[in-house]
C-alpha positions in Angstrom: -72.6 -67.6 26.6 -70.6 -69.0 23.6 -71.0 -70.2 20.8 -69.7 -73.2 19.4 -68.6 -71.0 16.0 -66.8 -68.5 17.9 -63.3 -69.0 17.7 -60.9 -68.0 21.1 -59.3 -65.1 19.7 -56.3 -66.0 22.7 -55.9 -69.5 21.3 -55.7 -68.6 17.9 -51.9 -68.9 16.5 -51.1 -67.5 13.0 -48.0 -69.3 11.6 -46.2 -67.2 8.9 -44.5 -70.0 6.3 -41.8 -69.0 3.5 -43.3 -69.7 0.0 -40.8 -72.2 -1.2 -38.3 -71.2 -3.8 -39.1 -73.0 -6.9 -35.2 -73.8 -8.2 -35.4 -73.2 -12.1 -35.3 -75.8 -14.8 -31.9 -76.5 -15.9 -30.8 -77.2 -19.9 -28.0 -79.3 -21.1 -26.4 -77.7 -24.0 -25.0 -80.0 -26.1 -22.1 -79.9 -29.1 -22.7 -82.0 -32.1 -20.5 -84.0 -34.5 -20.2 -82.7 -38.2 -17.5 -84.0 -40.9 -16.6 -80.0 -41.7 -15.6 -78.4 -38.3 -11.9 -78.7 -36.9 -11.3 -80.5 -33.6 -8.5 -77.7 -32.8 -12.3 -75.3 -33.3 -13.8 -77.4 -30.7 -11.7 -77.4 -28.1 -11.2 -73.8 -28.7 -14.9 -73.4 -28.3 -15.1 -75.5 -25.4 -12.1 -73.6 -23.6 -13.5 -70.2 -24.3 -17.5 -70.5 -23.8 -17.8 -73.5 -21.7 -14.1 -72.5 -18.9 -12.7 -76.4 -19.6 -9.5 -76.4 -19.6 -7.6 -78.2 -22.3 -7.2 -81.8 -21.2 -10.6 -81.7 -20.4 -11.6 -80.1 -23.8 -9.3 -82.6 -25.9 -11.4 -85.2 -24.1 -15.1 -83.7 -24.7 -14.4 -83.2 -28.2 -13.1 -86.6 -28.7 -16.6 -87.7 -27.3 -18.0 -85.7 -29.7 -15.9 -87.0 -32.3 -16.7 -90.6 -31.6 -20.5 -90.1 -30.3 -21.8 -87.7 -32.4 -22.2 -85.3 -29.6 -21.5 -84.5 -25.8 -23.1 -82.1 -23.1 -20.9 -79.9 -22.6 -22.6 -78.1 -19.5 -26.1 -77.8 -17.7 -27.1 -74.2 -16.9 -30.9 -72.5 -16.3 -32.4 -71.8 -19.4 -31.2 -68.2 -20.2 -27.9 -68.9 -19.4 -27.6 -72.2 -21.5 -29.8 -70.1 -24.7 -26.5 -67.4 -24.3 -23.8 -70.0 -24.0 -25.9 -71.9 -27.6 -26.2 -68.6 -28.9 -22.5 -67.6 -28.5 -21.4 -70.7 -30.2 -23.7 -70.8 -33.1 -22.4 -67.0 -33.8 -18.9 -67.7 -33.3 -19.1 -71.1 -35.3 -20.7 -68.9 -38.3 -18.2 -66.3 -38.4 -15.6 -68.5 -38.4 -17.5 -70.4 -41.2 -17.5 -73.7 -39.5 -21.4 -75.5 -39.4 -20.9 -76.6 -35.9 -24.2 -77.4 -34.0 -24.8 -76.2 -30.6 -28.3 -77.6 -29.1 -29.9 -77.5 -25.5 -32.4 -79.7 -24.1 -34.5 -79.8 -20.7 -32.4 -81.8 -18.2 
């Protein structure tokens, strides 16, 4: 006799489910405007950090130029911290005050 607790050990099916894959947080990183720092710098910067070509860059940085900033890419956070963290070294030892930021998308 059975009883009504006891589970069939036949009818019982296990499913195995994939944890879902969390995708990660992306950043924008953003250029800013200043009075100081060359436009020529800029879209040198944006050719050589960001890959935009040169139309592209001449474009960006006149964004920049006219609304005080731009995003200039959206990566996962340690790749946008590198790519802020290129440019803010680069910008320094080429003495130009350039900002570089990144926010949470």
């Amino acid at each position: 006799m059975t009883k009504k607790n006891d589970i069939d050990q036949d009818a019982l099916v296990l499913t195995q489910t994939k944890p879902k894959t969390k995708k990660p947080s992306m950043y924008k990183v953003l250029l800013l405007n200043d009075d100081f720092t060359p436009m020529e710098f800029v879209v040198h910067i944006l050719e050589r950090f960001f890959n935009i070509d040169h139309q592209q860059a001449v474009s960006i940085m006149l964004t920049i130029h006219q609304k005080g900033l731009a995003v200039v890419g959206v990566y996962p956070h340690e790749i946008a911290e590198t790519k802020v963290t290129q440019v803010m070294e680069f910008s320094r030892k080429n003495q130009h005050p350039l900002q570089c930021t990144m926010e949470k998308d």
